[in-house]
C-alpha positions in Angstrom: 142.7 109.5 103.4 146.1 109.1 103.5 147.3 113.1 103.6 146.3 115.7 106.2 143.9 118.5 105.0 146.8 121.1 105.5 148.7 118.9 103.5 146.6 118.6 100.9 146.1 122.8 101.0 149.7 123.1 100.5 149.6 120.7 97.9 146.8 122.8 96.4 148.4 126.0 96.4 152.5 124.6 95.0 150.2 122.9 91.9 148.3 126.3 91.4 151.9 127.9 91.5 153.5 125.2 89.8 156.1 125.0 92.6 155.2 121.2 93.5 157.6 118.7 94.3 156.6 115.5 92.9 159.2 113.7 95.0 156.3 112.1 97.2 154.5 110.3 94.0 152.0 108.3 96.3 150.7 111.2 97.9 149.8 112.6 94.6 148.7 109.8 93.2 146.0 109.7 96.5 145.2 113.6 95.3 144.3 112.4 91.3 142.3 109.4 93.3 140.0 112.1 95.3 139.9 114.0 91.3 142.0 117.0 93.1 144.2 117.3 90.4 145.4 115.5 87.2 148.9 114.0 86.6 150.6 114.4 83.5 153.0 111.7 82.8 156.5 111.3 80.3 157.6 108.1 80.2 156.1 106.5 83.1 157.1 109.5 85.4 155.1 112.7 86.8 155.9 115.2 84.5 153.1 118.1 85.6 150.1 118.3 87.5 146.5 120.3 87.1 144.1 121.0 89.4 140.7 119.6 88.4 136.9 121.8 88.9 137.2 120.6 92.4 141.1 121.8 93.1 140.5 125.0 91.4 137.2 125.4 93.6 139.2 124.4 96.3 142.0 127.0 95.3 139.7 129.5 95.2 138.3 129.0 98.9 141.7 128.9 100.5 142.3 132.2 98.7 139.3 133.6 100.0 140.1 132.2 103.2 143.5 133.8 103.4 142.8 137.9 102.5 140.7 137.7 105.4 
């Protein structure tokens, strides 16, 4: 694994929020490898990502985790 797991969280949570900043395109590209999320692509370039079963299951745990 090339990304720290608070890394990947944040990751998480921008996608969710469709804040992220695709600027780091390897790092994503690891994500879409471990089927976190899903890259959407114009013209060669990261357009958009979605969270896959296992983000969104993900997402939902770090929410959990957080309004406790």
């Amino acid at each position: 694994m090339i990304y720290t797991t608070t890394e990947r969280n944040t990751a998480i949570r921008l996608i969710a929020n469709g804040e992220a900043d695709f600027s780091n395109t390897a790092f994503y590209e690891r994500l879409e490898e471990f089927n976190w999320i899903v890259i959407k692509r114009l013209d060669g370039i990261i357009n958009s990502a979605e969270l896959t079963y296992a983000g969104k299951d993900l997402l939902s745990r770090l929410l959990k985790q957080n309004n406790k």
